[in-house]
C-alpha positions in Angstrom: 27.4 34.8 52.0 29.9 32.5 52.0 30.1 31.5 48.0 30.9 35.2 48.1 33.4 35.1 50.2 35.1 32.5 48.9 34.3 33.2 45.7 36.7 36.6 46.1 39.4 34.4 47.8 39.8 32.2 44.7 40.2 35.5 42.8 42.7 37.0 45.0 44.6 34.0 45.6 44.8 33.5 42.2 46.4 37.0 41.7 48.2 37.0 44.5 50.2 33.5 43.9 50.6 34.6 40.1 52.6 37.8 41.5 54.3 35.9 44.3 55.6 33.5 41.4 56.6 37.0 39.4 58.6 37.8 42.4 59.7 34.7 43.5 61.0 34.3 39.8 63.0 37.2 40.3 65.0 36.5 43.4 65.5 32.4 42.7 69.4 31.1 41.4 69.5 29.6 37.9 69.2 26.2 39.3 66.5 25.9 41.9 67.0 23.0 44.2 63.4 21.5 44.8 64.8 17.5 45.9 67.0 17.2 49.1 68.2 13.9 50.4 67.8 12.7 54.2 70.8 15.2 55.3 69.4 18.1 53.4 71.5 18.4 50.4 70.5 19.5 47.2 70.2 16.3 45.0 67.3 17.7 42.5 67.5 20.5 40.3 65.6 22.3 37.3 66.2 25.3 35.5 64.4 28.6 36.5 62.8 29.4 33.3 61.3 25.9 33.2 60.2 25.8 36.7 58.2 29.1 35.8 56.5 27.7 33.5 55.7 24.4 34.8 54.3 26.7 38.2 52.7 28.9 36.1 50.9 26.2 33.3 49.9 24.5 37.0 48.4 27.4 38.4 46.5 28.6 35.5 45.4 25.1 34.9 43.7 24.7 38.0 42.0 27.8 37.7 40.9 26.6 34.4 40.1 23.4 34.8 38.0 24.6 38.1 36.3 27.4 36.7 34.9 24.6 34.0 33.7 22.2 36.8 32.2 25.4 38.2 30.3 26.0 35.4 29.0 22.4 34.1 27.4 21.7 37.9 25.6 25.3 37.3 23.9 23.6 34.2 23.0 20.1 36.6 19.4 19.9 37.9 20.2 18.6 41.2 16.6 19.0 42.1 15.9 15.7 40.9 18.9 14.0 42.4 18.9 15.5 46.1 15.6 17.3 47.5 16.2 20.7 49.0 15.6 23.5 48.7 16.0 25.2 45.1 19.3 26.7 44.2 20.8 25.6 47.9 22.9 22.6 46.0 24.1 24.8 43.3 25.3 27.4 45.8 27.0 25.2 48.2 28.5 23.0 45.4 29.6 26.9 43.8 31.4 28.0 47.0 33.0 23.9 47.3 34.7 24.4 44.5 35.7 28.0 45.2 36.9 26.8 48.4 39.2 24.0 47.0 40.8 26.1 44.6 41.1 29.3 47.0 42.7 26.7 49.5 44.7 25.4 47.1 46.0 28.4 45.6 46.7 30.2 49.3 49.2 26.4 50.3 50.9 27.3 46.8 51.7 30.5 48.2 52.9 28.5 51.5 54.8 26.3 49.4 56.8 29.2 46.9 57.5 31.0 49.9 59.1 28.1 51.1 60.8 27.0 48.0 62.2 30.5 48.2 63.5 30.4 51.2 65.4 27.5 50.9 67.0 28.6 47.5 68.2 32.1 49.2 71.1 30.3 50.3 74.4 29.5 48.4 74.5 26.2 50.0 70.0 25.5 48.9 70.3 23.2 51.9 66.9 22.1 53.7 68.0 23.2 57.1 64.3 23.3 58.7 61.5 20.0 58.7 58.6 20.6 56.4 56.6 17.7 56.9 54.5 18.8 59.2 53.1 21.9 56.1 53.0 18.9 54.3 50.9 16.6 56.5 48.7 19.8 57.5 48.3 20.9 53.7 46.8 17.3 53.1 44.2 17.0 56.3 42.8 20.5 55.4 42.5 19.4 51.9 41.0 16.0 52.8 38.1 18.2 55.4 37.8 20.6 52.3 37.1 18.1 49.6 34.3 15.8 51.7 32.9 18.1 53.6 30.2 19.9 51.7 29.5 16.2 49.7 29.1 14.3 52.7 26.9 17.4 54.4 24.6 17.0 50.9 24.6 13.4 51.1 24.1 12.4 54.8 22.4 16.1 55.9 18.5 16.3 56.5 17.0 17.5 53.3 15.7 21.6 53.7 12.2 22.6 52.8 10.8 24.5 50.0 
């Protein structure tokens, strides 16, 4: 049930923050500030054809270089590594690393929006604090990424 789900949130996500970027490409200046000093002045710029790119070779990267992870632990016997039931590893690793990129994709969409925002103004001042997305983006990673190999690991072992 839930490699499904998350298996059709790393799909959407995917879409959905390829479109956003689309969009977002759209509306942006032709220098988009991205570094701010302490006061919130613009002090880091790039071109908006190259941050396309660079967002767009990221995203479809990750989705690559996921979907090929994905698909080498689906040819891994972990039957004789962990005892448990059969298939149960493959699923759970399966939806792990749906999961991580359906996270990841869904804070990129946090994070363009964002970008956005502060490039609307003239000024692309960084009136607001954003370390806390920042901070929160990380400890949901962190859970995300050890969870479901500590669970394997340290969990009691299912039956046949």
């Amino acid at each position: 049930m839930y490699t499904v789900l998350f298996n059709y949130w790393r799909r959407a996500s995917f879409f959905f923050v390829l479109a956003l970027l689309l969009y977002i490409y759209l509306s942006l200046p032709d220098s988009v500030a991205f570094k701010h000093n302490e006061t919130g002045r613009p002090i880091g710029f790039v071109d908006k054809q190259r941050f396309f790119y660079i967002s767009a070779g990221v995203i479809i990267g990750l989705d690559f270089v996921f979907g090929l992870v994905k698909s080498q632990f689906g040819k891994i016997d972990f039957d004789k590594i962990i005892k448990h039931k059969e298939g149960y590893i493959k699923d759970a690793l399966s939806g792990w690393i749906n999961t991580l990129l359906a996270f990841i994709n869904t804070y990129l969409v946090f994070a363009l929006m964002g970008l956005q925002t502060i490039n609307k103004e003239v000024s692309q001042n960084l009136d607001r604090d954003y370390t806390w997305f920042l901070i929160i983006g990380v400890v949901l990673f962190l859970f995300i990424l050890f969870y479901i190999p500590l669970k394997l690991l340290l969990g009691k072992p299912t039956s046949n």
